[in-house]
N, CA, C and O of each residue as an XYZ file, in Angstrom:
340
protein
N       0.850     -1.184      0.000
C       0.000      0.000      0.000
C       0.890      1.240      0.000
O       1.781      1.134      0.843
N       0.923      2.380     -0.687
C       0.884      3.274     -0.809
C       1.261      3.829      0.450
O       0.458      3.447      1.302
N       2.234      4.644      0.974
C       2.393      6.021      2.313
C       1.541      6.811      2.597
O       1.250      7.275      3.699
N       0.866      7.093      1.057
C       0.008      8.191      1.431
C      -1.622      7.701      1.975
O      -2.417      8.403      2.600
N      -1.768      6.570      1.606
C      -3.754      6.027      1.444
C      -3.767      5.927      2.982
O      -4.783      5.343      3.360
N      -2.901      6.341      4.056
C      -3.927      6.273      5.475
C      -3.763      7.875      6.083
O      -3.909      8.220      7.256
N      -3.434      8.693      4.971
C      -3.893      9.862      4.997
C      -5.158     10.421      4.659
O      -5.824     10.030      3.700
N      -5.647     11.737      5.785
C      -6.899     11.700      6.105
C      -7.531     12.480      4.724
O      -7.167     13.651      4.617
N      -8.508     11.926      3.572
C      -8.999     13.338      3.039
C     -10.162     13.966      3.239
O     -10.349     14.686      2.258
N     -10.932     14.053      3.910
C     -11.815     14.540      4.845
C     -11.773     14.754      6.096
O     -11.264     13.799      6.684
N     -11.941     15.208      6.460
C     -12.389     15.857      7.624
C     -13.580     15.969      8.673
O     -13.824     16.131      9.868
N     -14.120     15.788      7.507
C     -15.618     15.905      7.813
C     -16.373     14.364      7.787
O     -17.390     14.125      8.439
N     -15.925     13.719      7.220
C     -16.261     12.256      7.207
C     -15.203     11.047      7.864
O     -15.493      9.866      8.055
N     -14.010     11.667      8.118
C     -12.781     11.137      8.596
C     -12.584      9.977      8.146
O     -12.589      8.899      8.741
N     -12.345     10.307      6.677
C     -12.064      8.949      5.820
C     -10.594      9.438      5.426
O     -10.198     10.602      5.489
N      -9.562      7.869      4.837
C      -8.610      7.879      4.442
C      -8.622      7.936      2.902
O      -9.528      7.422      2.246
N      -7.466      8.651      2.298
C      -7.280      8.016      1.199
C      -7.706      6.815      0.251
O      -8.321      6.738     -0.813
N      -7.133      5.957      1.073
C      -7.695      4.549      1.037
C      -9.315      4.203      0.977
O      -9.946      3.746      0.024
N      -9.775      4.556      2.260
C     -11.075      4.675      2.263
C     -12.288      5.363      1.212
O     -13.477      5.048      1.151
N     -11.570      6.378      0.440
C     -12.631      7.178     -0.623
C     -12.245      6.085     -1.740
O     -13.165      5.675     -2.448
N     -11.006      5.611     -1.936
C     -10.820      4.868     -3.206
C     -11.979      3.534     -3.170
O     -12.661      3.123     -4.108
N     -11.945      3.182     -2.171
C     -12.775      1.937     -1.988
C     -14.102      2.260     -1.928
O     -14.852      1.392     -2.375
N     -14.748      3.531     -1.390
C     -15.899      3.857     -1.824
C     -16.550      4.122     -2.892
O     -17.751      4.024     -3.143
N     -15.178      4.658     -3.856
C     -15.399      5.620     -5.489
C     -15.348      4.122     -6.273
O     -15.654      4.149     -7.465
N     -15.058      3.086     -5.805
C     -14.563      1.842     -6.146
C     -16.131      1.447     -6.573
O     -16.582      1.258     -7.703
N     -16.656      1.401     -5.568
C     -18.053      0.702     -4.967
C     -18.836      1.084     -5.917
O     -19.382      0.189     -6.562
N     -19.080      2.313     -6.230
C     -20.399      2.616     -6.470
C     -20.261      3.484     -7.911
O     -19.283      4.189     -8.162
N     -21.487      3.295     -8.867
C     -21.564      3.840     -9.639
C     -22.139      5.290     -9.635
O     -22.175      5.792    -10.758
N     -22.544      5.983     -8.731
C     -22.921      6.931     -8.314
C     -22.292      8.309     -9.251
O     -21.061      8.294     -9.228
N     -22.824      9.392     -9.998
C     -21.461     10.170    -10.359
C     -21.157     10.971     -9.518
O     -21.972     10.872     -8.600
N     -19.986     12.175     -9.194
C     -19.408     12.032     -8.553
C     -19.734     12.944     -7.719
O     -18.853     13.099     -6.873
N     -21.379     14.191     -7.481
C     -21.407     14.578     -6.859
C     -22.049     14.329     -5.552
O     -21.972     15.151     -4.638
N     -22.807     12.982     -5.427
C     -23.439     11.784     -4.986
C     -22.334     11.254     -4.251
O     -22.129     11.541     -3.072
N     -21.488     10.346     -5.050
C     -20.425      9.723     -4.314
C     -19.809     10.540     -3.334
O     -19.662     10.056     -2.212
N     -19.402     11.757     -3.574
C     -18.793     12.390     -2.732
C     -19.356     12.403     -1.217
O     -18.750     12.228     -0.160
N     -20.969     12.718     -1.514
C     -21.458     12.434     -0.077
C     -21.413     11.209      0.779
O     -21.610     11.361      1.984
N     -21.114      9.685      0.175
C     -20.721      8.727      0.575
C     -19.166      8.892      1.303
O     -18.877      8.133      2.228
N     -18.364      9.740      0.914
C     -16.793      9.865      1.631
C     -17.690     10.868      2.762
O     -18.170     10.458      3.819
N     -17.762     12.105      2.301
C     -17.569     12.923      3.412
C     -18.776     13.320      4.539
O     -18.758     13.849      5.650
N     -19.634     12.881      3.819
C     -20.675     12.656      4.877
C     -21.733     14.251      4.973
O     -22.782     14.359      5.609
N     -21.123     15.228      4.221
C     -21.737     16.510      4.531
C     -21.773     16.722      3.323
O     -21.545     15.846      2.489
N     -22.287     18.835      2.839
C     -22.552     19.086      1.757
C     -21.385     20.181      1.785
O     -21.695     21.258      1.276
N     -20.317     20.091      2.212
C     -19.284     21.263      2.183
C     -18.069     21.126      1.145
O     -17.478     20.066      0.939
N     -17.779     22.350      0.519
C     -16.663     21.984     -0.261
C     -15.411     21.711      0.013
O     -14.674     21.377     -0.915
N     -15.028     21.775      1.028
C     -13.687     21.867      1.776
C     -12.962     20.956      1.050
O     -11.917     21.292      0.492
N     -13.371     19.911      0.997
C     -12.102     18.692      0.136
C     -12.565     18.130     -1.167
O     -12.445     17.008     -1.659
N     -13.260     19.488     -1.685
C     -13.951     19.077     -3.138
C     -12.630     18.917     -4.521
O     -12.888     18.339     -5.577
N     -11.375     19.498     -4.245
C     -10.458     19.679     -5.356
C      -9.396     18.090     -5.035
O      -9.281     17.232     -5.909
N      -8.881     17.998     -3.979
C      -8.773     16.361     -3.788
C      -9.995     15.139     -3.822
O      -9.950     13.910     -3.879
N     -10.568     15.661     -3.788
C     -11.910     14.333     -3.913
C     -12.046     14.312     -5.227
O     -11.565     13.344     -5.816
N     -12.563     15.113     -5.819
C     -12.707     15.441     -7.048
C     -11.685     14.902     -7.978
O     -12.048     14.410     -9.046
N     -10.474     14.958     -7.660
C      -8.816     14.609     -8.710
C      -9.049     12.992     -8.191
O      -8.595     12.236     -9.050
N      -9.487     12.432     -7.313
C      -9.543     11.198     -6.964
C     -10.078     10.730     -7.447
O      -9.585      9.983     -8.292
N     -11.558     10.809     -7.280
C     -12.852     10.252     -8.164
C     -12.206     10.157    -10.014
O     -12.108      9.130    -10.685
N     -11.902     11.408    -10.386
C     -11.350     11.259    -11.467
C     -10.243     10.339    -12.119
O     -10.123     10.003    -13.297
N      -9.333      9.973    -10.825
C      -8.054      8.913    -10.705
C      -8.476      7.678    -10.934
O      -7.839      7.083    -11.803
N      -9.857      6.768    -10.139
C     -10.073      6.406     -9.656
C     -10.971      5.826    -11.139
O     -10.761      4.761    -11.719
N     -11.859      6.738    -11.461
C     -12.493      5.938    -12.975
C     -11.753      5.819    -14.001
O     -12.311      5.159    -14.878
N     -10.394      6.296    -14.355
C      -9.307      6.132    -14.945
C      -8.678      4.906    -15.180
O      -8.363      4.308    -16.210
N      -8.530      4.586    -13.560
C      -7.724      3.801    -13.322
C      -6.233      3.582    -12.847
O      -5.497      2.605    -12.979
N      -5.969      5.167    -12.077
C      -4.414      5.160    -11.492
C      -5.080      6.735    -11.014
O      -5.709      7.760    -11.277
N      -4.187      5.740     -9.919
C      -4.037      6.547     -9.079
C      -2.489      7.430     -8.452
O      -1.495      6.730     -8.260
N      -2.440      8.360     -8.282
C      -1.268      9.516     -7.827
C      -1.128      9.818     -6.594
O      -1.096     10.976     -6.177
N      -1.052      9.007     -6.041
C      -0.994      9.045     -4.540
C      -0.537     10.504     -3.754
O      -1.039     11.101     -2.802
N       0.518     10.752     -4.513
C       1.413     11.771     -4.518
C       0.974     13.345     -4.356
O       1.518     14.189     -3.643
N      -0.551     13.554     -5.514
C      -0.714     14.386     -5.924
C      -2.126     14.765     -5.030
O      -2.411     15.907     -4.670
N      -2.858     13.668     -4.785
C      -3.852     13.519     -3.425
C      -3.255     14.063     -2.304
O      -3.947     14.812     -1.614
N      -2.191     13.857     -2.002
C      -1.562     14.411     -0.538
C      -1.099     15.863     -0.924
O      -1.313     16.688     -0.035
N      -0.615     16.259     -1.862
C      -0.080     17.573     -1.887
C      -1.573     18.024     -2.237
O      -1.899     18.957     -1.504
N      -2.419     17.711     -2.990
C      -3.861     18.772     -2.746
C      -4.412     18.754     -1.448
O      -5.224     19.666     -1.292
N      -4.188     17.754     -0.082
C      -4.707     17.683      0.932
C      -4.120     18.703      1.798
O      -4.736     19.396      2.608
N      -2.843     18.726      1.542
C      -1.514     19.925      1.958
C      -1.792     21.130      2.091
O      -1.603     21.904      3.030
N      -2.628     21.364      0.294
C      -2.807     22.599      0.483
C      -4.234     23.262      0.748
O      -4.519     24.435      0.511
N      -4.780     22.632      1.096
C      -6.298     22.946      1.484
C      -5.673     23.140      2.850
O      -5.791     24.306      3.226
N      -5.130     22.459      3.587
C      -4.765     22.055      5.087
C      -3.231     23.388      5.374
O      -2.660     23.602      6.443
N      -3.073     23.756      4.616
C      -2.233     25.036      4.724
C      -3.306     26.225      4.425
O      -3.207     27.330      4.959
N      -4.172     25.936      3.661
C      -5.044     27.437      3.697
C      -6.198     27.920      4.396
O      -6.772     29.009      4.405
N      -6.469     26.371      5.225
C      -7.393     26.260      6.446
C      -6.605     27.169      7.109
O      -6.926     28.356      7.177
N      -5.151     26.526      7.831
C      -4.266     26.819      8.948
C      -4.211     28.655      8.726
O      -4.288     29.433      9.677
N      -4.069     29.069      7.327
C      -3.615     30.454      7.021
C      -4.993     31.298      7.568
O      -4.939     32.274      8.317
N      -6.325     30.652      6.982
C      -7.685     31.462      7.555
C      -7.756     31.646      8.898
O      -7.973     32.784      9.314
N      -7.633     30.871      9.549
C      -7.175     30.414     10.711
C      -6.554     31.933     12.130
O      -6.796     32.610     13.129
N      -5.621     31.545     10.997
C      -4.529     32.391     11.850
C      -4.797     33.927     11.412
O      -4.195     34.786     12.057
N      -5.573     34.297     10.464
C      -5.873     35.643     10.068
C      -7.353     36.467     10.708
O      -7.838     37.593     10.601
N      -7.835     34.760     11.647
C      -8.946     35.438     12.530
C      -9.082     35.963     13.320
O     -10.221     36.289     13.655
C-alpha cells in the first residue's frame, strides 16, 4: 500500500485516502453523490482532492502523490484562515 492512502482526506467524514478509493470503487454513483458517501456533509472543503480522486479512480491510477499535496494545500489554507482570525 501506498504512504500516502492512510492519509486523512476529509475531515468531515474522517475517511482515508484509502477509504474514498474503496468507496469511489463501490459505487456507480457520479461524482457529486459519491462524494457524499466519503464525506458525509454538503461542504466543499475537500472538493479539489476528492474530485482529482474520483477522477483517478475511474481512470484507473491513481497519484498518490498528488492527493496528498492537494490535501496539503487545502490544510495550509485552512491553517492560514485560521490564523488571520
Amino acid at each position: 500500500m501506498e504512504p500516502f492512502a492512510s492519509k486523512i482526506i476529509c475531515e468531515c467524514g474522517h475517511k482515508s485516502i484509502q477509504e474514498a478509493i474503496d468507496i469511489f470503487k463501490a459505487t456507480t454513483l457520479p461524482y457529486k453523490k459519491a462524494k457524499k458517501l466519503v464525506t458525509q456533509c454538503n461542504q466543499t472543503c475537500c472538493r479539489r482532492a476528492l474530485m482529482a480522486l474520483f477522477n483517478m479512480v475511474e481512470f484507473g491510477e491513481i497519484d498518490y502523490e498528488e492527493i496528498a499535496f492537494l490535501i496539503d494545500q487545502k490544510n495550509s489554507r485552512s491553517e492560514e484562515g485560521e490564523s488571520d482570525a
